[in-house]
C-alpha positions in Angstrom: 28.2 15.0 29.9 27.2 18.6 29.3 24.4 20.2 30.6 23.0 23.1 28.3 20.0 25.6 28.3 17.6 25.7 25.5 15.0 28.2 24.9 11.6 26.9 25.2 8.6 27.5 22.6 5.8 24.9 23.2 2.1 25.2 21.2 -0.2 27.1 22.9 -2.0 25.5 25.6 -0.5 22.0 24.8 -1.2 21.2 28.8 -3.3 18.2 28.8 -4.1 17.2 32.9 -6.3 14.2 31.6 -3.6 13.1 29.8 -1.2 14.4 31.5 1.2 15.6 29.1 3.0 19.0 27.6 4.3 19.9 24.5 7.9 21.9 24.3 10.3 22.9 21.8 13.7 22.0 23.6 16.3 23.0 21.4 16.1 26.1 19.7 19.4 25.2 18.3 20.6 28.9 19.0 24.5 29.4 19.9 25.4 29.8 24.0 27.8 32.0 24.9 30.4 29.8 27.2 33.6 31.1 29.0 35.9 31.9 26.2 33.6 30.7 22.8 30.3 30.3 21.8 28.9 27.0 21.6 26.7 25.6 18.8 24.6 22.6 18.7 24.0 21.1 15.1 20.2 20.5 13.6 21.4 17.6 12.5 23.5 16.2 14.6 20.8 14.6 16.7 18.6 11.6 16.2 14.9 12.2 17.9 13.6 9.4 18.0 16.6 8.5 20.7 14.7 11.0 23.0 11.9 9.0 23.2 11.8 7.3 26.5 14.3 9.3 28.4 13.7 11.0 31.4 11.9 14.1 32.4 14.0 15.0 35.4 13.9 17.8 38.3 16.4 20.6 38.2 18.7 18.0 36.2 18.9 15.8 39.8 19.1 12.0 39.0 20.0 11.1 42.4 16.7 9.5 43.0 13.3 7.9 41.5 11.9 11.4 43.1 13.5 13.2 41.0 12.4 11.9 38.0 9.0 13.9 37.1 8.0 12.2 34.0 8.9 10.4 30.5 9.2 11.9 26.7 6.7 10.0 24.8 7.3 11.4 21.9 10.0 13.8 20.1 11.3 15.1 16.3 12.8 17.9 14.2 10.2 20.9 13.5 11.0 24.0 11.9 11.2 25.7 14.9 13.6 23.1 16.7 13.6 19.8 18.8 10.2 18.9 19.7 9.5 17.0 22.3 5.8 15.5 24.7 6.2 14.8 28.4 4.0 12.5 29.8 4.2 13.2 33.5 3.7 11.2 36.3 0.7 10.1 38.5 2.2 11.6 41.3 1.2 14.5 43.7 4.6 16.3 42.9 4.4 15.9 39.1 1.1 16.9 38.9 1.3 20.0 40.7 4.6 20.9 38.2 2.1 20.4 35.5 -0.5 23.2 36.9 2.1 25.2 37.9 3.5 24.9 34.2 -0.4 25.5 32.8 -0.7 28.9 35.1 2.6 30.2 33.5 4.5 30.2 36.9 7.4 27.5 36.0 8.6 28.2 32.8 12.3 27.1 32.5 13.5 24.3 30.5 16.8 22.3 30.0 18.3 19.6 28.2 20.8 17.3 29.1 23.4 15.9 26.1 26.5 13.9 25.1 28.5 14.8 22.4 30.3 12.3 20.1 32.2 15.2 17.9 32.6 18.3 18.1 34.2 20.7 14.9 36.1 23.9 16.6 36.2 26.9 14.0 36.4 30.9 13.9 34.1 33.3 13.2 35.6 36.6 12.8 37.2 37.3 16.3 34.9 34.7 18.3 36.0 30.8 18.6 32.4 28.5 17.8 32.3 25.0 19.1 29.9 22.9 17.2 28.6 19.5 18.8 27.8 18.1 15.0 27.3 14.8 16.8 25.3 14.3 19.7 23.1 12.6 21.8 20.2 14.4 24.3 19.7 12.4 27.1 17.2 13.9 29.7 14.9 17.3 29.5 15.3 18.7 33.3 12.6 21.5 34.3 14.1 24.5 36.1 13.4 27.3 37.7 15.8 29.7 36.3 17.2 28.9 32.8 21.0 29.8 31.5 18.9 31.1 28.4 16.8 34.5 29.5 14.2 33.0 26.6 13.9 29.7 28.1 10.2 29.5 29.0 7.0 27.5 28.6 4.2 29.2 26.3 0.4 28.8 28.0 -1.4 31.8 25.8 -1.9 34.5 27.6 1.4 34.4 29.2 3.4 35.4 26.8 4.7 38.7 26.6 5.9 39.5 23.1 8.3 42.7 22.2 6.4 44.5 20.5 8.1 47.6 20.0 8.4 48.6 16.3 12.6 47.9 16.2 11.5 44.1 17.3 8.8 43.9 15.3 10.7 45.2 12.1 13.8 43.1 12.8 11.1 40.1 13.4 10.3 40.8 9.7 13.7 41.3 8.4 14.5 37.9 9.8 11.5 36.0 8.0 12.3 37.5 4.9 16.0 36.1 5.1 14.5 32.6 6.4 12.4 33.2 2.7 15.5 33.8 0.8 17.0 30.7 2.3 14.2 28.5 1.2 14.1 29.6 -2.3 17.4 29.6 -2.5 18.4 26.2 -1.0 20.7 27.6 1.5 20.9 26.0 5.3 20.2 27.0 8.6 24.0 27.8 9.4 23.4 30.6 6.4 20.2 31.7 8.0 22.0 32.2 11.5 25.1 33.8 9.8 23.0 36.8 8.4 20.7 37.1 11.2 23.5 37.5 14.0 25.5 39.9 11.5 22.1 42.0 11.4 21.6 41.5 7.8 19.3 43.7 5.9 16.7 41.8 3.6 18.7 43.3 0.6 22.4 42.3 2.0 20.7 38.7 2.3 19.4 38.5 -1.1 23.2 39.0 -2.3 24.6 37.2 -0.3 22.2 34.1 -1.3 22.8 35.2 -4.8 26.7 35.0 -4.7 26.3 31.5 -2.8 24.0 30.0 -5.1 27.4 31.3 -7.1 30.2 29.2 -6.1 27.4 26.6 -5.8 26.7 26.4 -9.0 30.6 26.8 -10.1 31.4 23.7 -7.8 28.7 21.6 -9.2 30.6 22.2 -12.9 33.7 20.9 -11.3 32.8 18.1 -8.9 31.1 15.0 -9.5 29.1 14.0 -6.4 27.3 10.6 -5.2 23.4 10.5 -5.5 22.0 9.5 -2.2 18.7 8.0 -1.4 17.5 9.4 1.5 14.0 9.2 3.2 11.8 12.0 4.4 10.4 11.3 7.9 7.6 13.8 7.5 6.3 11.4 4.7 2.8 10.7 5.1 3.4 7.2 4.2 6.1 6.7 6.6 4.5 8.1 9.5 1.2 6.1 8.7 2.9 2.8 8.2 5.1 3.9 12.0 1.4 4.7 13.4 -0.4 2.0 12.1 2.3 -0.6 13.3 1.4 1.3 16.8 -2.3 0.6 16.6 -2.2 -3.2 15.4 0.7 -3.5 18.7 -2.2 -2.5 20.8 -4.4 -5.2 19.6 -1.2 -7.3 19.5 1.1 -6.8 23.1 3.4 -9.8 21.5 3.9 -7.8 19.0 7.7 -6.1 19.2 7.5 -2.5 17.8 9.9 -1.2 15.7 12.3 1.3 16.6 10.8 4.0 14.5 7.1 3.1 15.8 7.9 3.4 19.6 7.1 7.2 19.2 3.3 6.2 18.7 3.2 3.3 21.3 -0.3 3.5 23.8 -1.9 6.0 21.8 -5.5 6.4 21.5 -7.2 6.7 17.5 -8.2 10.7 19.6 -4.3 10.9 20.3 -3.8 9.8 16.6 -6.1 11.9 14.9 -4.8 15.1 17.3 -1.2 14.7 15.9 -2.1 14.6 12.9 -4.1 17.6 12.6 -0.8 19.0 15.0 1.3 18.3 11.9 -1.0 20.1 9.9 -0.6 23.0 11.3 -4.3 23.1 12.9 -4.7 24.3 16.7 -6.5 21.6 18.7 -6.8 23.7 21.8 -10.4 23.1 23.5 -12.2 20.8 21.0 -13.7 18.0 21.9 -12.5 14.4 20.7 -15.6 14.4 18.4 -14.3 17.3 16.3 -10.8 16.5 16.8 -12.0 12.9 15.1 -14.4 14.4 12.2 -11.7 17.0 11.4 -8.8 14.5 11.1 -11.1 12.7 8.8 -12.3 14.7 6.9 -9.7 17.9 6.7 -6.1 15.9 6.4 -5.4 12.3 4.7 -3.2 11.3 6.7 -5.8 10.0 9.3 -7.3 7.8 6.9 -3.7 6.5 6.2 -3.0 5.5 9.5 -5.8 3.5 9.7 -5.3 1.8 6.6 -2.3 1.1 7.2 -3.4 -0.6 11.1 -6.1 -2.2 8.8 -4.1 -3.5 6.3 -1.6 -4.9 8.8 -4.6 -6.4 11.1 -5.9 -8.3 7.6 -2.4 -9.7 6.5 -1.5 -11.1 9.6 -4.8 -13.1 9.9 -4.4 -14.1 5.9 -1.2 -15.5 6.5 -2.2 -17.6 10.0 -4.7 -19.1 8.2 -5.1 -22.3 7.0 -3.8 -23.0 3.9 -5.7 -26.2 3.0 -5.7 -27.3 -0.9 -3.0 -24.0 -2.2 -0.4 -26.4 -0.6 -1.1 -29.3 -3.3 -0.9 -25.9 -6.1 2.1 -23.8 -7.5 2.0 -20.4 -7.0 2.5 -17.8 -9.8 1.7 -14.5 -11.0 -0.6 -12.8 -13.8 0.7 -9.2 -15.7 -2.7 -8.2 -16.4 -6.2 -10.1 -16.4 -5.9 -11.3 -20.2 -6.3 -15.4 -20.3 -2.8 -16.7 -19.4 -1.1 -19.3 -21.7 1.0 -22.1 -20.3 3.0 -24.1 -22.7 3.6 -27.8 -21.7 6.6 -29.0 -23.3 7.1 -33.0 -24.1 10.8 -34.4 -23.5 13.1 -33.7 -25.4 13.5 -36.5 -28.5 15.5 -39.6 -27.9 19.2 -39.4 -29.4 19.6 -42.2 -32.1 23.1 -43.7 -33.5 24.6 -41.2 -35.6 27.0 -43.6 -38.2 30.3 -42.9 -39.6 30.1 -40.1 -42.1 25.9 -40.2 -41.4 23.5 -37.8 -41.3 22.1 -36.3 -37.9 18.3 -36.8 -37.7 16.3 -34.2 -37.1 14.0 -33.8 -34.1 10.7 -32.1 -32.5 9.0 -31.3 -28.8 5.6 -32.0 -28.5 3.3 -28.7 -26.6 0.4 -28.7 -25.1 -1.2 -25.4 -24.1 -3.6 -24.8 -21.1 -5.5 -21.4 -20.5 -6.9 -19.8 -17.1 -7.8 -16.2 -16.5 -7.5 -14.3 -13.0 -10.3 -12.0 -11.8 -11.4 -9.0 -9.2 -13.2 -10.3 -5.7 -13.6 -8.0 -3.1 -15.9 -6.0 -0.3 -16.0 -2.6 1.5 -15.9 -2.6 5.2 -16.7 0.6 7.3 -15.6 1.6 10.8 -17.4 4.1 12.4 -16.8 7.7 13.7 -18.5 6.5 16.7 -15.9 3.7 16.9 -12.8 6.0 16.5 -13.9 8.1 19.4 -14.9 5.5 21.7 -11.5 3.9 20.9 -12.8 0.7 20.5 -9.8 -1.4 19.6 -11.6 -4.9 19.7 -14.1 -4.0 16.6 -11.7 -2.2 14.6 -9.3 -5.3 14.7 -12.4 -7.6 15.1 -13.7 -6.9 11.5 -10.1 -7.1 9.4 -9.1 -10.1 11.0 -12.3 -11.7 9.9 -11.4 -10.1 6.7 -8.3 -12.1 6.5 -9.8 -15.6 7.1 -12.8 -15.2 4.4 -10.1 -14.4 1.9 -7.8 -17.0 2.4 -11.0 -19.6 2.7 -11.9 -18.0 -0.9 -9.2 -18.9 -2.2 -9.2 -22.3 -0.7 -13.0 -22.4 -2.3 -11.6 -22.0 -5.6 -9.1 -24.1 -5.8 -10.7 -26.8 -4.8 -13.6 -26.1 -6.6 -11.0 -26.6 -9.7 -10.5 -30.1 -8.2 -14.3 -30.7 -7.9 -15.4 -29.7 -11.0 -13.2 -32.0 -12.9 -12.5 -29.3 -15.8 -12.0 -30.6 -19.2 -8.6 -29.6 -20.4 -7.8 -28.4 -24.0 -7.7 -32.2 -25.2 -10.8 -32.1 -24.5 -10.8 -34.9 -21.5 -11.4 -34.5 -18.0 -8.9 -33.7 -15.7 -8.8 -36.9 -14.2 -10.2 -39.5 -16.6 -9.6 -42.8 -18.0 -8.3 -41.0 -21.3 -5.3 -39.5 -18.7 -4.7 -42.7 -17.0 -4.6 -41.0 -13.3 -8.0 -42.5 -11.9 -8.9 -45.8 -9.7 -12.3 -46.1 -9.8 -12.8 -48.7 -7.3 -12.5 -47.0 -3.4 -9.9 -48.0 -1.4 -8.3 -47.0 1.6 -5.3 -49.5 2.0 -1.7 -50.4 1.1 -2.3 -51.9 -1.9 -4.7 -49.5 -3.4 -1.9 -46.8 -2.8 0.6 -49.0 -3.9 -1.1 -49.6 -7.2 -2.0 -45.3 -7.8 1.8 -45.0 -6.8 2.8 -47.7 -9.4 0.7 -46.0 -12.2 2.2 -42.5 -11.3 5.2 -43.5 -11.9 4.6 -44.8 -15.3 3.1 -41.6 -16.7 4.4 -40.6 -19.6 5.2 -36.9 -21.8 3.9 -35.5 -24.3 6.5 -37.2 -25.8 5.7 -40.6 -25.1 8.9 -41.0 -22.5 8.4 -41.6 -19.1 8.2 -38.6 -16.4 8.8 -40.7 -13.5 6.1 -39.1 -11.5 6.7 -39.1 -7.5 4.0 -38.9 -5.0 4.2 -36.6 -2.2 0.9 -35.5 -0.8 -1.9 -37.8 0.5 -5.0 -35.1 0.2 -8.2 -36.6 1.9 -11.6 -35.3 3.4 -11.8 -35.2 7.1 -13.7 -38.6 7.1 -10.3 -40.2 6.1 -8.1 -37.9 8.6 -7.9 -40.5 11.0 -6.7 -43.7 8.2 -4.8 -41.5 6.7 -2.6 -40.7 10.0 -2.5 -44.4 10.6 -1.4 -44.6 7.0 1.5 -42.5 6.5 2.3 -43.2 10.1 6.7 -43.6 11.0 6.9 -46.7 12.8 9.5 -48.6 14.2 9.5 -52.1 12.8 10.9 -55.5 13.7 10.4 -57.1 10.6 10.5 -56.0 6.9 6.8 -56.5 6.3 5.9 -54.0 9.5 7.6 -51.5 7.3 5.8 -48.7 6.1 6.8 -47.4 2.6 4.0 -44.5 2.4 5.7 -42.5 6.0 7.2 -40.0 3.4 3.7 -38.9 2.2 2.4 -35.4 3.7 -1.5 -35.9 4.9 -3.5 -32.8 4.1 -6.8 -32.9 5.0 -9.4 -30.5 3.3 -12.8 -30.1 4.6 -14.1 -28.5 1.1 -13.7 -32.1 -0.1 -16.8 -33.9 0.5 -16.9 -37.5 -1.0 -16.1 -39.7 1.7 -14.8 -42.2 -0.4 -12.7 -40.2 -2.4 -9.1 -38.9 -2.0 -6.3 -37.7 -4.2 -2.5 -38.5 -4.1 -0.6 -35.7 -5.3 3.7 -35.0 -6.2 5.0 -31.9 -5.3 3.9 -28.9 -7.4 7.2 -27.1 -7.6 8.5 -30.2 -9.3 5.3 -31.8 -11.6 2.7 -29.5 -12.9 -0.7 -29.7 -12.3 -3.2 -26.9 -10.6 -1.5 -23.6 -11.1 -3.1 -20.2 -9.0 -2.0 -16.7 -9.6 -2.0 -13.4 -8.4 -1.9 -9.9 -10.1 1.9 -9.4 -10.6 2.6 -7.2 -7.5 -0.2 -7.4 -5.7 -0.3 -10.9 -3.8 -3.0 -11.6 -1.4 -5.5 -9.0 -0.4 -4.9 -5.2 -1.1 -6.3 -2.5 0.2 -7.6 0.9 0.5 -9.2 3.3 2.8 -10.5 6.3 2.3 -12.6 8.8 4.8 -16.3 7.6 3.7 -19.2 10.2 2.7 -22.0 7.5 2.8 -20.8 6.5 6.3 -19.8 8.4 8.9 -15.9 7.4 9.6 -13.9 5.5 7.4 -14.1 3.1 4.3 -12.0 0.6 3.4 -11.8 -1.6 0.0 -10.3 -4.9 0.3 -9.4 -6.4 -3.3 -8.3 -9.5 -4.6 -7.1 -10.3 -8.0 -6.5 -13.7 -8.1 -7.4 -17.2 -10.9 -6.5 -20.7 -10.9 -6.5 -23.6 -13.2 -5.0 -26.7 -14.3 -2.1 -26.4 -16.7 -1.4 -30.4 -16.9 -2.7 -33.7 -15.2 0.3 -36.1 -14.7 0.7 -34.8 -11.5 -2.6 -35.9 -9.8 -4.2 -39.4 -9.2 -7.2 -40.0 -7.3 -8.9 -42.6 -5.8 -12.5 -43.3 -6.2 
C-alpha cells in the first residue's frame, strides 16, 4: 500500500463540534513528484462511495484503536476533488484535534490507497506513473504534509497569494478550465496546459486542433453507446436519501450500498447537504433557516422527502391486508375511457365432415362487459416545525396510515361490487336465478357445498358447452371464520367417510361482508373470469407527489389513485344464501 499526500481544500468553516464532523477535499488529484517520476492519481479511477466507512487515522498509525481519531461518513467527486466528512470521535483526544483543526493550528492532511493498475508513460523528458485504478483506504491527519498545500481551510486562516503574477496566472487557469468545458476536453487536457504555462490564447488552439482529430476519428470509428448514470442526479440522490430516512424509521431495513452515505442523518443534516450541493454557504445559520431555505430555495429537499414518503406509504400498502382483491384479477387501464372486455363462447363443436362433403361453417358467441377506472386521492402536510424537530415518528406515522386507508379503499370497492349485485349487460344480476350461480336456502354444511360445487361445475359458455368450473376460494364473513376453518380443515382419516373433499379450498374471510348467513365460493380468477380491478397503465397502487407547500408551512404531498373494478362475467362465482 502507498501512502500519498493530497492537498487539502475544505468549505469554510465546515467544523461542526455538535456534530462533530469536518469537511475536506482529500485528493486534489495533482501529480507528486516521487524519486525518479512523477506520480499521478486518476479522477476516475476511484469509487467514493468505498470511502465511506474507512478510518480517520493519526499520523497514518493503525497499530491501535487509539490511533484511530474518527470515521468518513460521507465522501464523492466534486469539481474541485475527492470530498470527503469526518465524523470524529467522542473522545478527549479526537475532540481536541477537532479544535485544534477549527483554530487553524493542525492543517495537514493524507490519504492512504491501493492501487489495482497502474499505466507508465512519458511526458517530454519526465516518466508519469498513473494509478488509473485504485482504491483509498484511510484519510490520516498530520502534522507536516509531503504536499506544501496540504492544509485545512477555517476562514480567516487562509493566506491567499495575492500578488498580481498569482492572481493573473489564477485567471489564465480558469479561462483554460472554460475552454475545456465548452470544448468537451478532460481534466488530463486541463493539467497538460496548465503545467506547460499555457497562455489563454495557446489553450484555445490547442482545444481547437483537439476538437480536430476528434471530430476526424468520429468519421472513421464507429463506437458503442453506453448508458451511464449521473450520480449528481437529483433523482438519484433523493431516492439514495430517502431510502436513508425510511431506514431510520425501519433499523431492519438493510440499506443499499449507494444509500449508506446518508445513513443516521437528521432531516437538518439532509436539508444542509443539499443546500451544500447547491452551492449555498451554511456557515452560522440556524437549523430553522437551514430548513426554510432547503425548502423553499432548492427542489431537491422536497425530493428527498417524497421519495422517504413514498417509500414509508408503499411498504404499509403492500403489508396490508389484501381481503376480497385475492378472489379478483388484476389488470390495467390506458386511460380513464369505459374499458370493454370481450367474453368469448367456446369455440363450435366439429361435426363429421363426409367423403367429398362440404365443411360447415361456424360462429363464437361474445358477450361484452364495461367498467371505467377513476381518480381518489388526499393531500397530506408535514410541517416545518416537524422537519426541524426531526420528528421521525409523525413523519412515518402519517404515510403509513396512508398506505392502509388505500389498500382498505380498494378493498371497499371491490366488495362493494360484490354487495351491490350489479346487473350485467344481459341485463340480470350478477348472481341471479337467470345465471344459475345462487342457493337461496342458507347452509353452512357438506352437502350445501357439495351441491354449489356440483352446479359450478355444470356451468356452461356462451356457447352452450360446458366450462367445467372449479372452486377454489371459500370467501365468508367473520361470523363463519370459525365453520369455515373446521370446514376446509386437512384431517387425517381412518375411514373414507371421515375424508374431507373441501381441504383444497382457500378460506378468506372479509369483514366488509356483513350478512351472516351469506358466503360465496369462488374458482381462481387467473383461470375463470369474474370481478376484474384495474389500475392506470403504469401507475399501480398509490402515486405520489410532494412539493414544498405555500398554504402550509413545510411540505405537501399528493397521494393519488387511479383505480376501477367491475364484473366482466359471472360463471365464476356462486353464493350461498
Amino acid at each position: 500500500m502507498t501512502m500519498h499526500m493530497r492537498s487539502l481544500a475544505p468549505h469554510v468553516s465546515t467544523v461542526d463540534h455538535g456534530a462533530r464532523t469536518v469537511e475536506a477535499i482529500a485528493s486534489t488529484f495533482a501529480d507528486v513528484q516521487r524519486a525518479g517520476f512523477t506520480e499521478r492519481l486518476a479522477r476516475d479511477g476511484v469509487d467514493p462511495t468505498r470511502l465511506i466507512g474507512a478510518p480517520v487515522l493519526d499520523g497514518h498509525r493503525n497499530g491501535s484503536t487509539r490511533d484511530q481519531r474518527g470515521v468518513l461518513d460521507a465522501a464523492g467527486i466534486r469539481p474541485e476533488g475527492l470530498w470527503v466528512r469526518m465524523k470524529m470521535r467522542s473522545t478527549d483526544a479526537a475532540r481536541a484535534i477537532l479544535t485544534d483543526i477549527a483554530e487553524g493550528t493542525l492543517r495537514g492532511l493524507s490519504i492512504g490507497y491501493r492501487v489495482a493498475e497502474w499505466k507508465d508513460e512519458r511526458e517530454g523528458v519526465r516518466r508519469v506513473r498513473t494509478a488509473v485504478k485504485w482504491e483509498a483506504i484511510e484519510v490520516s491527519i498530520v502534522p507536516i504534509p509531503a504536499d506544501a498545500g496540504a492544509h485545512f481551510r477555517n476562514g480567516d486562516n487562509d493566506m491567499p497569494d495575492t500578488t498580481p503574477e498569482a492572481q493573473n496566472r489564477a485567471t489564465i487557469n480558469s479561462e483554460i478550465r472554460s475552454i475545456a468545458a465548452t470544448a468537451g476536453l478532460d481534466q488530463d487536457w486541463i493539467d497538460t496546459q496548465i503545467d506547460a504555462g499555457a497562455t489563454a490564447d495557446v489553450a484555445r488552439e490547442a482545444a481547437f486542433t483537439a476538437m480536430q482529430e476528434r471530430g476526424a476519428q468520429t468519421a472513421t470509428r464507429s463506437q458503442r453507446a453506453q448508458i451511464t448514470f449521473d450520480h449528481n442526479d437529483p433523482q438519484v440522490i433523493a431516492a439514495r436519501a430517502g431510502e436513508a430516512i425510511y431506514a431510520r424509521a425501519h433499523p431492519e431495513h438493510q440499506l443499499s450500498g449507494p444509500s449508506r452515505a446518508f445513513a443516521h442523518m437528521t432531516f437538518q443534516d439532509h436539508a444542509r447537504e443539499v443546500l451544500r450541493r447547491a452551492g449555498m454557504n451554511c456557515s452560522g445559520l440556524s437549523t430553522d433557516t437551514i430548513v426554510t431555505r432547503a425548502l423553499h430555495s432548492t427542489s431537491d429537499f422536497p425530493l428527498i422527502l417524497g421519495d422517504a414518503v413514498n417509500r414509508e406509504l408503499r411498504a404499509s400498502y403492500n403489508a396490508a391486508p389484501s381481503g376480497a382483491r385475492q378472489v379478483a384479477r388484476q389488470s390495467t387501464a390506458r386511460d380513464f375511457r369505459p374499458k370493454r372486455k370481450l367474453t368469448l363462447g367456446n369455440a363450435p363443436e366439429l361435426e363429421r365432415v363426409g367423403e367429398g362433403g362440404e365443411y360447415p361453417s361456424g360462429t363464437i358467441d361474445e358477450a361484452q362487459e364495461t367498467y371505467r377506472i377513476g381518480t381518489f386521492g388526499k393531500i397530506i402536510g408535514f410541517s416545518r416545525q416537524m422537519i426541524v424537530n426531526d420528528d421521525l415518528g409523525a413523519f412515518s406515522d402519517m404515510p403509513r396510515k396512508m398506505g392502509i386507508a388505500a389498500r382498505a379503499f380498494e378493498n371497499d370497492f371491490i366488495v362493494n361490487m360484490i354487495l351491490s349485485n350489479p346487473a350485467m349487460s344481459d341485463s340480470h344480476a350478477v348472481f341471479s336465478a337467470t345465471h344459475g350461480n345462487v342457493t337461496a336456502d342458507f347452509a353452512f354444511n357438506v352437502s350445501t357445498l357439495s351441491a354449489a360445487r356440483t352446479v359450478m361445475r355444470r356451468q356452461k359458455g356462451l356457447g352452450g358447452m360446458l366450462i367445467d368450473v372449479t372452486p377454489r376460494y371459500l370467501l365468508v364473513p367473520p361470523e363463519l371464520e370459525t365453520a369455515g376453518e373446521r370446514m376446509i380443515a386437512d384431517i387425517t382419516a381412518t375411514t373414507t367417510d371421515d375424508v374431507n373433499p373441501f381441504s383444497k379450498l382457500s378460506l378468506l374471510v372479509e369483514p366488509r361482508l356483513t350478512d351472516p348467513e351469506q358466503y360465496y365460493i369462488v374458482a381462481d380468477p387467473a383461470t375463470v373470469d369474474g370481478l376484474e380491478y384495474s389500475y392506470l397503465e403504469g401507475a399501480p397502487g398509490p402515486q405520489t407527489e410532494t412539493r414544498a407547500g405555500f398554504e402550509v408551512d413545510g411540505v405537501q404531498t399528493k397521494v393519488r389513485l387511479d383505480f376501477g373494478a367491475g364484473w366482466i362475467d359471472h360463471r365464476g362465482w356462486h353464493r350461498v344464501g
